[in-house]
Structures are given as structure tokens and as C-alpha cells.
PyMOL commands that place a pseudoatom at each C-alpha (Angstrom):
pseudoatom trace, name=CA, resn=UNK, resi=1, chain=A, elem=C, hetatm=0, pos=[142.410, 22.137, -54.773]
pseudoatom trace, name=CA, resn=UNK, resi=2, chain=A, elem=C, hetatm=0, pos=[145.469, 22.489, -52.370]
pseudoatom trace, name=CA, resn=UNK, resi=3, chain=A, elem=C, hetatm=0, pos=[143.239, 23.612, -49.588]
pseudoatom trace, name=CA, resn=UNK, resi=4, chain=A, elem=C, hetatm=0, pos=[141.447, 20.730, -48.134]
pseudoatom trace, name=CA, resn=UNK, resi=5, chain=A, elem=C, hetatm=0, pos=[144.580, 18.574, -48.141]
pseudoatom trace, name=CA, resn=UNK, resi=6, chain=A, elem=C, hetatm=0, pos=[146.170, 21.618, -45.882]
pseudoatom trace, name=CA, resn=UNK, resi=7, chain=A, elem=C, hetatm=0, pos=[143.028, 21.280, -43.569]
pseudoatom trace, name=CA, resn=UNK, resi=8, chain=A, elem=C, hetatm=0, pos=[143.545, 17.295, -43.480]
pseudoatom trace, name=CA, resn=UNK, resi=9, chain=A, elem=C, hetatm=0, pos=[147.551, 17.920, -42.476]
pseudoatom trace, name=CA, resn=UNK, resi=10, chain=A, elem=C, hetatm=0, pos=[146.283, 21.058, -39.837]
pseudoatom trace, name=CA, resn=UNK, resi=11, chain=A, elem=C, hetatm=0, pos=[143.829, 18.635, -38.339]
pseudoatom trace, name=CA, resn=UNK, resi=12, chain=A, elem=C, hetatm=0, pos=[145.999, 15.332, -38.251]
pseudoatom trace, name=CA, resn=UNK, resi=13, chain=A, elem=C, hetatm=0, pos=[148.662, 17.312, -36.439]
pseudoatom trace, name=CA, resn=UNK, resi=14, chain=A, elem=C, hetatm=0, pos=[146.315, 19.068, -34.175]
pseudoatom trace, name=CA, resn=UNK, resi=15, chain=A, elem=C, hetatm=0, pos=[144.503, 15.067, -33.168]
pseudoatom trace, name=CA, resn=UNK, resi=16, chain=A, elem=C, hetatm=0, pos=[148.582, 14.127, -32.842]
pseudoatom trace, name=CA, resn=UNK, resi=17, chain=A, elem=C, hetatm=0, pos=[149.129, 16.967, -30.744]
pseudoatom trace, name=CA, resn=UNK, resi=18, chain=A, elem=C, hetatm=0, pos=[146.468, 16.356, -28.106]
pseudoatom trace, name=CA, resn=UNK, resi=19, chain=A, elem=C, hetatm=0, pos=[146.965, 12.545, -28.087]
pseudoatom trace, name=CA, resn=UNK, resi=20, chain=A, elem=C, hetatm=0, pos=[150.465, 13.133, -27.121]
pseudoatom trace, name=CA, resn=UNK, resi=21, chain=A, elem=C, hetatm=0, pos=[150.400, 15.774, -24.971]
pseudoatom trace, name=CA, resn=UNK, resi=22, chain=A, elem=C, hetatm=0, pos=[150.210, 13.948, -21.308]
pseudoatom trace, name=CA, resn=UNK, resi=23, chain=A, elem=C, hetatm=0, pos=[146.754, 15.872, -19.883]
pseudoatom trace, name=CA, resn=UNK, resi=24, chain=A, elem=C, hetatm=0, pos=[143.447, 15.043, -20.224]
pseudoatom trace, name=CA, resn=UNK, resi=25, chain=A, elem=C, hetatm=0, pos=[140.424, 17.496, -20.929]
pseudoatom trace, name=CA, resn=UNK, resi=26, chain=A, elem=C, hetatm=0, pos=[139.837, 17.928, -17.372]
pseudoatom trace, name=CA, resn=UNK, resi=27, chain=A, elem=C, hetatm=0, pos=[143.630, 19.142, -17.271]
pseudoatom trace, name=CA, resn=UNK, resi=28, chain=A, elem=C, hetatm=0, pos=[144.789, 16.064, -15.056]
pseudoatom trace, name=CA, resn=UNK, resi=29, chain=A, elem=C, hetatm=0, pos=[148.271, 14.801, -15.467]
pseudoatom trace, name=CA, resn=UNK, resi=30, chain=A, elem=C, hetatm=0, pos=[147.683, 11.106, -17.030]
pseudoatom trace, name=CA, resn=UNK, resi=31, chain=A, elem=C, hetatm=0, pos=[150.638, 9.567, -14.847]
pseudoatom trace, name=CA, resn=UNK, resi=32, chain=A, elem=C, hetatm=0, pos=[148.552, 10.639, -12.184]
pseudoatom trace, name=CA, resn=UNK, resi=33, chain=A, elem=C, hetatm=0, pos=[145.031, 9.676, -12.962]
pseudoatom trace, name=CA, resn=UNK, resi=34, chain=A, elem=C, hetatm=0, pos=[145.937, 6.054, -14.149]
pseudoatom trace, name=CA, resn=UNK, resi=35, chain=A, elem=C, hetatm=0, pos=[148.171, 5.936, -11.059]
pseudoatom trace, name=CA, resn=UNK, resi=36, chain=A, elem=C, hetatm=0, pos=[151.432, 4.953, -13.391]
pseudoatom trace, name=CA, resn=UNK, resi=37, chain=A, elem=C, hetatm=0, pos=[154.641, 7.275, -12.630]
pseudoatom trace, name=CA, resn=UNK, resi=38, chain=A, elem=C, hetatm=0, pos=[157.033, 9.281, -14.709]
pseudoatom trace, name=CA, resn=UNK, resi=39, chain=A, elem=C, hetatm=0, pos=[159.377, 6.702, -16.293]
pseudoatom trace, name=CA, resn=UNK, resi=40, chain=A, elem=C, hetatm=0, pos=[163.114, 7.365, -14.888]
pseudoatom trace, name=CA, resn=UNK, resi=41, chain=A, elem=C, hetatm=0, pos=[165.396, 8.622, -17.765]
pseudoatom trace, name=CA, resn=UNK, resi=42, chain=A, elem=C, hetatm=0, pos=[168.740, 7.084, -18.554]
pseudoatom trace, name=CA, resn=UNK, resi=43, chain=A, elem=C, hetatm=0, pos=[170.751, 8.900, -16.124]
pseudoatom trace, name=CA, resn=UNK, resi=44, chain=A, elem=C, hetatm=0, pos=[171.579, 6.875, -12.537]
pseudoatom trace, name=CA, resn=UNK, resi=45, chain=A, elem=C, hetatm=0, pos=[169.733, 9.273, -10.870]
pseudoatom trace, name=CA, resn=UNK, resi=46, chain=A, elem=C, hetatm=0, pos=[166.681, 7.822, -10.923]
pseudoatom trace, name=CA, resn=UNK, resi=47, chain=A, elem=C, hetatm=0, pos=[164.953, 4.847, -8.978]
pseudoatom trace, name=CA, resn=UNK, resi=48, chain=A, elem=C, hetatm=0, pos=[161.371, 3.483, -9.590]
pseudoatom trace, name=CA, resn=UNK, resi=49, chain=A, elem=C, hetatm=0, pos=[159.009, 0.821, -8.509]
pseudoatom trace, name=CA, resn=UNK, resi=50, chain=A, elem=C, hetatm=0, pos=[157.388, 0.808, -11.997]
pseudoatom trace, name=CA, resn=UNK, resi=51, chain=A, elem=C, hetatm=0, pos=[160.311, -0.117, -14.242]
pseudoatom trace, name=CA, resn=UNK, resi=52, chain=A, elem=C, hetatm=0, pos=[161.970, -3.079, -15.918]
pseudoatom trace, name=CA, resn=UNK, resi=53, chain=A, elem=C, hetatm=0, pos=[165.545, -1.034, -15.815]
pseudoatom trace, name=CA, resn=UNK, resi=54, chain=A, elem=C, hetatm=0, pos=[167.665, -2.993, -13.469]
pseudoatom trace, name=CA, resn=UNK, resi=55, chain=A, elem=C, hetatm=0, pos=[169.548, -0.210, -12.743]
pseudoatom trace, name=CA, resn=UNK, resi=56, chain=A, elem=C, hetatm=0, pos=[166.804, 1.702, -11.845]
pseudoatom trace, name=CA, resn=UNK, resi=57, chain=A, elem=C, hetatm=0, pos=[164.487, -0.997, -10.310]
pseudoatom trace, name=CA, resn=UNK, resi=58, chain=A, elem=C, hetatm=0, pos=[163.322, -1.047, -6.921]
pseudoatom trace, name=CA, resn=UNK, resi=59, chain=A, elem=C, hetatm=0, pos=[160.393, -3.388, -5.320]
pseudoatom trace, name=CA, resn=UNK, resi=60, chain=A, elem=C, hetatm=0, pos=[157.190, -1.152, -4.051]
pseudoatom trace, name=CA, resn=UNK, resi=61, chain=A, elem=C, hetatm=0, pos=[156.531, -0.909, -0.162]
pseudoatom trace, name=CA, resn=UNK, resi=62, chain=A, elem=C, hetatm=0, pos=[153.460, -3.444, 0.855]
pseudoatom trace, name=CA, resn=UNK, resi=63, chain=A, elem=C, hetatm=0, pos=[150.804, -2.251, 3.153]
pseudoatom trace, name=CA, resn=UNK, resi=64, chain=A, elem=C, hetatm=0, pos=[148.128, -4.015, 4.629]
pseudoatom trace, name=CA, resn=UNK, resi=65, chain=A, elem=C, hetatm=0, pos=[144.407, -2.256, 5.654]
pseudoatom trace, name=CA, resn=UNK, resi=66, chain=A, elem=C, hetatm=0, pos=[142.541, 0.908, 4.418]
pseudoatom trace, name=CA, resn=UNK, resi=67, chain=A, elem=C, hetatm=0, pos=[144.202, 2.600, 1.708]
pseudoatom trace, name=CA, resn=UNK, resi=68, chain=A, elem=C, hetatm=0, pos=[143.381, 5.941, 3.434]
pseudoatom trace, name=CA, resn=UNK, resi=69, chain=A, elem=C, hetatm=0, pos=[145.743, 4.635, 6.716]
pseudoatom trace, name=CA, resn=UNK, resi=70, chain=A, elem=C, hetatm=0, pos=[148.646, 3.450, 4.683]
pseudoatom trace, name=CA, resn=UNK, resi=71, chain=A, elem=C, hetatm=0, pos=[148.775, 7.150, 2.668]
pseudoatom trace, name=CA, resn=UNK, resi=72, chain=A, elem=C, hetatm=0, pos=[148.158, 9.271, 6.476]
pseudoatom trace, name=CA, resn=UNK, resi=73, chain=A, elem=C, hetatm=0, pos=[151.235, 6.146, 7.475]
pseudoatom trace, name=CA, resn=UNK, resi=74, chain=A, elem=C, hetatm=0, pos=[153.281, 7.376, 4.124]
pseudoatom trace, name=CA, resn=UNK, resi=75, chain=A, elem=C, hetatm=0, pos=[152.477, 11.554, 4.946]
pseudoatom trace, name=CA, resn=UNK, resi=76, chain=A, elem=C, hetatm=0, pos=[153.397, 11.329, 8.316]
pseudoatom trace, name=CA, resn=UNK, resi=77, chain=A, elem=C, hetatm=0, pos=[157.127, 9.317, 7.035]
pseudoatom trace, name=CA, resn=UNK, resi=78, chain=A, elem=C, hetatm=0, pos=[157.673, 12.017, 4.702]
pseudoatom trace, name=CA, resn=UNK, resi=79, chain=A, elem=C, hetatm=0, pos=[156.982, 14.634, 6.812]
pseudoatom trace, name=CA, resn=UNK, resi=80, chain=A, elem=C, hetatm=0, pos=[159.690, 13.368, 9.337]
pseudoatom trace, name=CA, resn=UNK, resi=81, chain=A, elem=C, hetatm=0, pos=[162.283, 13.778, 6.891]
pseudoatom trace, name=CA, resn=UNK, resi=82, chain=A, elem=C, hetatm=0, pos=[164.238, 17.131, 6.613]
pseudoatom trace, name=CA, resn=UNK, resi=83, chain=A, elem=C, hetatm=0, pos=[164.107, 19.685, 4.119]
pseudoatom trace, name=CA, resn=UNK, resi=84, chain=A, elem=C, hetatm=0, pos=[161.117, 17.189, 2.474]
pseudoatom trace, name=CA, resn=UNK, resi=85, chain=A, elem=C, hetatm=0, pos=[157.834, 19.369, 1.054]
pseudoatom trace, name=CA, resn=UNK, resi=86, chain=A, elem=C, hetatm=0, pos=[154.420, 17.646, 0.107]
pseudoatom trace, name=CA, resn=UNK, resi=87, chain=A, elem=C, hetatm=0, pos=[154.023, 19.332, -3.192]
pseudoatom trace, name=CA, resn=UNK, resi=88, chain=A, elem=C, hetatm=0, pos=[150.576, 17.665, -4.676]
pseudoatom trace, name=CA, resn=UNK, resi=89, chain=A, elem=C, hetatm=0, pos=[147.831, 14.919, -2.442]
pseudoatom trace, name=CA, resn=UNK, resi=90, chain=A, elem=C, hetatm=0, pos=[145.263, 13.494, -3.544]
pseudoatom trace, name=CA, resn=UNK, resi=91, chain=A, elem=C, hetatm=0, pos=[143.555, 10.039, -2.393]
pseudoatom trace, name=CA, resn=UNK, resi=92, chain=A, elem=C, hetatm=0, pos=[146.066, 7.340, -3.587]
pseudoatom trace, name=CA, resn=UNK, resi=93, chain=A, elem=C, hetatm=0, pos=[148.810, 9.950, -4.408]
pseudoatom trace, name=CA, resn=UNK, resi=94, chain=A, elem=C, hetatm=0, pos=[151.447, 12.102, -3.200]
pseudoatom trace, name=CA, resn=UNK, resi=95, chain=A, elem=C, hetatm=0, pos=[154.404, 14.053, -5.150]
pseudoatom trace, name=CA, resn=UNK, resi=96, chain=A, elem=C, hetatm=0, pos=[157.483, 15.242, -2.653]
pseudoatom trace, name=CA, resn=UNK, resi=97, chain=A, elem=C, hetatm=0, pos=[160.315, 17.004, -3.530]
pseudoatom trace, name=CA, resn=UNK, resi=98, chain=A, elem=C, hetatm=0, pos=[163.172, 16.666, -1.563]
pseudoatom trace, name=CA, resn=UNK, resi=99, chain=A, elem=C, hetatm=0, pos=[166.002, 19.788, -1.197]
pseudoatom trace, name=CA, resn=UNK, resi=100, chain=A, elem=C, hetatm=0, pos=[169.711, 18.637, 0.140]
pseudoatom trace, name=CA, resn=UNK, resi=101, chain=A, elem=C, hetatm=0, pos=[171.246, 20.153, 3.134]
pseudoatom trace, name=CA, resn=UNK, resi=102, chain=A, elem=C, hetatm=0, pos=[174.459, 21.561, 1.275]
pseudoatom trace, name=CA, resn=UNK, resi=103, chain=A, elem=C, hetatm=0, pos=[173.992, 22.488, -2.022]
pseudoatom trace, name=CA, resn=UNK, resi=104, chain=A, elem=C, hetatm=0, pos=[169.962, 22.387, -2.321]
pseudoatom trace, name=CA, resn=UNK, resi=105, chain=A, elem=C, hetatm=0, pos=[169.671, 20.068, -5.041]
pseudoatom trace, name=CA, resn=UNK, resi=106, chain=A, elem=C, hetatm=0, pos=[166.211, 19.044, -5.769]
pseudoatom trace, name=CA, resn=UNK, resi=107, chain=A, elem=C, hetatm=0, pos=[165.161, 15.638, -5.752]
pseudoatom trace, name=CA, resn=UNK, resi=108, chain=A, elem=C, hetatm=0, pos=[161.236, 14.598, -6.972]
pseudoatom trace, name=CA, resn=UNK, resi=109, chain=A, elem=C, hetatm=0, pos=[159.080, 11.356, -5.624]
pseudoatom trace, name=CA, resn=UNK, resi=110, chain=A, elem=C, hetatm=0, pos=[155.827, 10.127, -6.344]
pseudoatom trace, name=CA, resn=UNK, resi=111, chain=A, elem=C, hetatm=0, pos=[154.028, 7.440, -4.135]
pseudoatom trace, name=CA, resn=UNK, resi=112, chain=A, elem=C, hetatm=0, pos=[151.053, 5.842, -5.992]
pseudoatom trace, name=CA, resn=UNK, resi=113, chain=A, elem=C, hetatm=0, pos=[149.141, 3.790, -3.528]
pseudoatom trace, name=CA, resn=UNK, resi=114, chain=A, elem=C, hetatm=0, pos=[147.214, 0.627, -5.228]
pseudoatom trace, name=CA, resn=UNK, resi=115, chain=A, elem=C, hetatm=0, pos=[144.635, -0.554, -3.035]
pseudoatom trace, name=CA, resn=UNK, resi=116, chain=A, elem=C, hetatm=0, pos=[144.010, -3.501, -4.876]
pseudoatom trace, name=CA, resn=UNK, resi=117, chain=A, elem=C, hetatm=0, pos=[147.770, -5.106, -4.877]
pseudoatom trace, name=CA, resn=UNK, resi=118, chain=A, elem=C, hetatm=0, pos=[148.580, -3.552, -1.333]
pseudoatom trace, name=CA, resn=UNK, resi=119, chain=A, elem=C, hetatm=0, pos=[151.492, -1.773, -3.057]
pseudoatom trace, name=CA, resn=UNK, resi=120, chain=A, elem=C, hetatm=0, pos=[152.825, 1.545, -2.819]
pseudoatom trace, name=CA, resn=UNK, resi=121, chain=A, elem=C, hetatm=0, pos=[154.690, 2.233, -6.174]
pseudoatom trace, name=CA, resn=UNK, resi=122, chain=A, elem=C, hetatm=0, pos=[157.663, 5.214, -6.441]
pseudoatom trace, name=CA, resn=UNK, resi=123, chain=A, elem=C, hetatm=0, pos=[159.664, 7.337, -8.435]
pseudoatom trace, name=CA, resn=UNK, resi=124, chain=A, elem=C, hetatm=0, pos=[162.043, 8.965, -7.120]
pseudoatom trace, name=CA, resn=UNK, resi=125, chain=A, elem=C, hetatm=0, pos=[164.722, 11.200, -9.409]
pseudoatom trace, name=CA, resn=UNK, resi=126, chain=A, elem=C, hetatm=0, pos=[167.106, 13.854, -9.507]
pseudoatom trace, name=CA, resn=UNK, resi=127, chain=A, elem=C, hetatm=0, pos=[166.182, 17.197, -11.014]
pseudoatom trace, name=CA, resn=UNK, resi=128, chain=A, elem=C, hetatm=0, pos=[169.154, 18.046, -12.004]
pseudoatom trace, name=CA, resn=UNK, resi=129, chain=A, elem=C, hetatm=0, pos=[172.580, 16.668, -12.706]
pseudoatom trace, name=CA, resn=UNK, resi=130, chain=A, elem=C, hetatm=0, pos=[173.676, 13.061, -14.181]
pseudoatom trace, name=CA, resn=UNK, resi=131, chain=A, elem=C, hetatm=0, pos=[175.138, 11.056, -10.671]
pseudoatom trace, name=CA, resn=UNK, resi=132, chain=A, elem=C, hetatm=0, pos=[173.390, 11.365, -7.927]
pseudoatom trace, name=CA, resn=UNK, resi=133, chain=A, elem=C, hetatm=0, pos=[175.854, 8.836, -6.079]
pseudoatom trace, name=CA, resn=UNK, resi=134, chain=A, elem=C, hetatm=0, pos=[173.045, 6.654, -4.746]
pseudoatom trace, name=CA, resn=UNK, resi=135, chain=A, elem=C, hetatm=0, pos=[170.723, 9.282, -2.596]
pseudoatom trace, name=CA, resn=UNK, resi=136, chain=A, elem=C, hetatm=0, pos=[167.787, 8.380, -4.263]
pseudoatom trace, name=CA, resn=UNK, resi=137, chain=A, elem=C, hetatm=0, pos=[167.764, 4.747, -4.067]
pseudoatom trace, name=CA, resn=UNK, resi=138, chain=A, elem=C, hetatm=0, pos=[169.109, 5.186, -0.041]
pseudoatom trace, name=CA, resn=UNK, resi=139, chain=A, elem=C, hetatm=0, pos=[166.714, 8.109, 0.614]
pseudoatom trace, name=CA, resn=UNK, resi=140, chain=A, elem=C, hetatm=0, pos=[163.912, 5.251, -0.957]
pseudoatom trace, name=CA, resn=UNK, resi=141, chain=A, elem=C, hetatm=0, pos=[165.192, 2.691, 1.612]
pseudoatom trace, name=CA, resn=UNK, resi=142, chain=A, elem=C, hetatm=0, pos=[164.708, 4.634, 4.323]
pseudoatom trace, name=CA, resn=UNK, resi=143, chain=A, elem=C, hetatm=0, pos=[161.239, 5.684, 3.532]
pseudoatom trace, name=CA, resn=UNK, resi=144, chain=A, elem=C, hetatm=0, pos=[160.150, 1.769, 2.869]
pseudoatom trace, name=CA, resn=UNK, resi=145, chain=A, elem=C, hetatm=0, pos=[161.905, 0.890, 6.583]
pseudoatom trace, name=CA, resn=UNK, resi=146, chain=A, elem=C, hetatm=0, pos=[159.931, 3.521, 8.283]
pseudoatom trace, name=CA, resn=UNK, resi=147, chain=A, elem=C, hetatm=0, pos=[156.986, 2.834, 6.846]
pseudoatom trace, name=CA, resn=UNK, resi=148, chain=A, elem=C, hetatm=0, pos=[156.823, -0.689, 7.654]
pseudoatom trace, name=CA, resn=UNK, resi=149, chain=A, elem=C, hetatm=0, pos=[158.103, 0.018, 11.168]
pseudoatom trace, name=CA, resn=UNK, resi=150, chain=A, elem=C, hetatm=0, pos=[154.880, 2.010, 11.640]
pseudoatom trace, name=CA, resn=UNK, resi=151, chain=A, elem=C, hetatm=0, pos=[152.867, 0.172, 10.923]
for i in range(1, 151): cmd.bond("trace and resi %d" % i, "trace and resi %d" % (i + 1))
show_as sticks, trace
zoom trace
């Protein structure tokens, strides 16, 4: 008699399990897919186009034309910066990470470009550590101000 309610528990934590696990069948990150970015955690470390946080808030960079300019636009920004690696593309997305000149901390962005709005959304976060004394939000700057002065 105990052995179909231990079935119903097995299979309502297995349905839990894949609902919450953040990939799809195919195996595609849903932040990705949907084209909505990690959330930043608690920690000032972290800034984000996609977030009601004040503290982490940051408006996304406009573009105007083909969606497939403004990301080659974005690429060729990033790649100007030092020490920055292109870590994942795809059409309307790239992930960066971002390694400092003295100690070699590891910083993360994603760029999410919506065609749509004529927005490029961000994330941008520490890997490590608690402070990151503003470097993400100024590193973030910089990238919006060269973009727009390229195009």
C-alpha cells in the first residue's frame, strides 16, 4: 500500500527537479534563450540593465539599425578592451569575461541585444569577492560610450 504513494513523492520531486533546474531539453541555458540575464546577487559587485535594485541598476545601451551591426559594433568594443575574452556568441548574445591586470580577478558580462526595443541589456558581476569598488559599473560605462561613439 506504501508503494504507489513513494512513486507519487519520486515523481513529484523528479517534475520539481527539472522545472527548476535552469536548461531546457535541448540543453540551452533559459537566461539565454528568453534573452533575460542572470539576476545580480546582493553583493555590490554586480551591475545590470535588467533589475529593479537601485544599487545595482544601470540603463541598457540603445542602438539604432540591423541587429546583426549593433552585435559586430558591441564584438569589435569588447575586443578593444584588455585582458577581455568572448566566451559564448550567438545572434543577439554575447557572454565576456573580463581578467584584471594585477591580481586576475574574473569579472562576467552578458549583452542581450533586443531588436525590437533597440536595447542592448547587461550583466556584468564579479566572480569572486564581495566589493568590487565600482569596476563593474565603470568598466559598463565605458563599453556604453564606445559603443555609441561608433556608431
Amino acid at each position: 500500500m506504501q508503494t504507489p504513494s513513494i512513486v507519487v513523492y519520486i515523481i513529484v520531486a523528479l517534475c520539481v527537479g527539472i522545472t527548476f533546474s535552469g536548461e531546457s531539453r535541448e540543453g540551452i541555458r533559459l537566461g539565454q534563450h528568453e534573452k533575460t540575464l542572470k539576476p545580480c546577487p546582493s553583493s555590490p559587485n554586480c551591475v545590470s540593465s535588467q533589475t529593479n535594485s537601485m544599487k545595482h541598476r544601470m540603463e541598457p545601451i540603445p542602438f539604432t539599425g540591423p541587429i546583426e551591426l549593433a552585435q559586430a559594433g558591441l564584438r569589435e568594443v569588447i575586443q578593444a578592451i584588455p585582458r577581455s575574452k568572448i566566451t559564448e556568441e550567438e545572434p543577439g548574445y554575447l557572454a565576456v569575461s573580463f581578467r584584471s591586470r594585477i591580481f586576475g580577478f574574473i569579472d562576467e558580462a552578458e549583452f542581450s541585444l533586443h531588436e525590437n526595443t533597440g536595447l542592448v541589456h547587461f550583466r556584468s558581476g564579479a566572480c569572486s569577492g564581495y566589493y568590487d569598488f565600482g569596476v563593474n559599473r565603470s568598466r559598463m560605462l565605458r563599453i556604453a560610450e564606445a559603443f555609441r561613439e561608433s556608431r
